[in-house]
C-alpha atoms as a printed R data frame, in Angstrom:
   type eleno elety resid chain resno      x       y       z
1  ATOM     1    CA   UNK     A     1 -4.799 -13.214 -77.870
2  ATOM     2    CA   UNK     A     2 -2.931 -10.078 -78.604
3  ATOM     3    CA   UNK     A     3  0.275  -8.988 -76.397
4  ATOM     4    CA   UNK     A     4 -1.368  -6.447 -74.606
5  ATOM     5    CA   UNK     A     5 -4.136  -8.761 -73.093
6  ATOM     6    CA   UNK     A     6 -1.218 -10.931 -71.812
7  ATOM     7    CA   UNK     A     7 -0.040  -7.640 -70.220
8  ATOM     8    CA   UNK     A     8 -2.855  -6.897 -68.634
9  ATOM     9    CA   UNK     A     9 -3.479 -10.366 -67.673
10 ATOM    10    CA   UNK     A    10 -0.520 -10.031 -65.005
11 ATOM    11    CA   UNK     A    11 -1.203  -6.621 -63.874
12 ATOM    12    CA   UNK     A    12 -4.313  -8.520 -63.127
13 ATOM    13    CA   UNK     A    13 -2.870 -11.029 -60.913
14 ATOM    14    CA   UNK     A    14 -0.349  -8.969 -59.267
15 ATOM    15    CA   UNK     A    15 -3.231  -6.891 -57.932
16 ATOM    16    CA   UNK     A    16 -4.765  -9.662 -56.841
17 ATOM    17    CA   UNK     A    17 -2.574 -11.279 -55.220
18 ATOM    18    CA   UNK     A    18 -1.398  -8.008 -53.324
19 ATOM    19    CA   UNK     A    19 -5.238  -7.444 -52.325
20 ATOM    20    CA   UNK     A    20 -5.667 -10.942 -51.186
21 ATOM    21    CA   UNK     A    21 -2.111 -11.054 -49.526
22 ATOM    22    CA   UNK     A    22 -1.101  -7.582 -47.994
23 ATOM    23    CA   UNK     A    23 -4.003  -5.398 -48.143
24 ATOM    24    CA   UNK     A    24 -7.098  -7.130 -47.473
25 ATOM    25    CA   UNK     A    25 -9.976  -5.081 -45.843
26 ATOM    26    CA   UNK     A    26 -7.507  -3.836 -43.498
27 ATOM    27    CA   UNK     A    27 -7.422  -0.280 -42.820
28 ATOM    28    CA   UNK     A    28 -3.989   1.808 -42.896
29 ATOM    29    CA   UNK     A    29 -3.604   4.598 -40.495
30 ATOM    30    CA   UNK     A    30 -2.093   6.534 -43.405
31 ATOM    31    CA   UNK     A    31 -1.377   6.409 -46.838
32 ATOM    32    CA   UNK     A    32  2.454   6.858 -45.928
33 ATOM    33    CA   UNK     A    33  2.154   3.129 -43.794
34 ATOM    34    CA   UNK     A    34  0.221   1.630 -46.986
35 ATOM    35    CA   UNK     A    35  3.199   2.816 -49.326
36 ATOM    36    CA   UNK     A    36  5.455   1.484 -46.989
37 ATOM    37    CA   UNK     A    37  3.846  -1.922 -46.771
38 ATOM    38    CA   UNK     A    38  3.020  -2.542 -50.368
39 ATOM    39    CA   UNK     A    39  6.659  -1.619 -50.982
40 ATOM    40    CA   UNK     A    40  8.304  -3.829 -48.737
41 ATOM    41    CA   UNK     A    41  5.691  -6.548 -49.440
42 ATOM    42    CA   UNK     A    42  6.259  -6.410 -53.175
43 ATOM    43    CA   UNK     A    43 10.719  -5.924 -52.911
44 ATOM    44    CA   UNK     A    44 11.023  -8.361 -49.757
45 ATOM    45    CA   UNK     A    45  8.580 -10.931 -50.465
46 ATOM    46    CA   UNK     A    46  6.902 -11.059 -53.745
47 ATOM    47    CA   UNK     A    47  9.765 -10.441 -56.237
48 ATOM    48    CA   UNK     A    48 12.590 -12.271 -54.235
49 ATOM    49    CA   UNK     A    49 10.972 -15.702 -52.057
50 ATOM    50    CA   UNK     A    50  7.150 -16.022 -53.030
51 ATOM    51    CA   UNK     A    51  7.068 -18.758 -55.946
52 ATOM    52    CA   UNK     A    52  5.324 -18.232 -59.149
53 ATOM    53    CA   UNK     A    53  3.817 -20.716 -60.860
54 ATOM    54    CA   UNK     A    54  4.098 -19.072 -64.483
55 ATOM    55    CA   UNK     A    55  8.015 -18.890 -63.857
56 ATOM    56    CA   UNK     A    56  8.051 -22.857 -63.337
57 ATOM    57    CA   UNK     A    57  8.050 -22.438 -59.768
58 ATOM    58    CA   UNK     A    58 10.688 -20.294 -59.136
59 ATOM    59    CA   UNK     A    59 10.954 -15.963 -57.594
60 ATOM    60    CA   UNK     A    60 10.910 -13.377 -60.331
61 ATOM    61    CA   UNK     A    61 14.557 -12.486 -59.056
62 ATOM    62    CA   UNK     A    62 15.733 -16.286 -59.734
63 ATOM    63    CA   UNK     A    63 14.093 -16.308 -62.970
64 ATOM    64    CA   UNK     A    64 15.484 -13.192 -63.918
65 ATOM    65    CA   UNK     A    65 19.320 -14.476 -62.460
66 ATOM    66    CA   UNK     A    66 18.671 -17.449 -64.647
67 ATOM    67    CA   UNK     A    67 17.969 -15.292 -68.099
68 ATOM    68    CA   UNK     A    68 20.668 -13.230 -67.283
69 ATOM    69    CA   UNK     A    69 22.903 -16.704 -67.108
């Protein structure tokens, strides 16, 4: 499998998960409050607290802390 399928592999499940998670069928008064929500959803949940299986259980901001290390 070449890099680039791997890259698009977890664009994949990022919008995915965001669909499934945040957005649903819900409708957003405005594009501004959408913004807004994916924003916070992706900076305050999903890259700091929300587990990831691929990163052996751990936030993308611990596993990047622990590269960094």
């Amino acid at each position: 499998m070449a890099r680039s399928d791997w890259d698009n592999a977890l664009a994949e499940s990022f919008f995915a998960t965001i669909k499934r998670e945040l957005l649903g069928g819900r409708p957003w008064h405005s594009r501004a409050a959408a913004h807004s929500a994916i924003f916070e959803w992706t900076e305050g949940w999903y890259n700091t607290r929300r587990l990831h299986s691929s990163l052996g259980y751990r936030s993308p901001a611990d596993h990047e802390t622990a590269l960094a290390a």
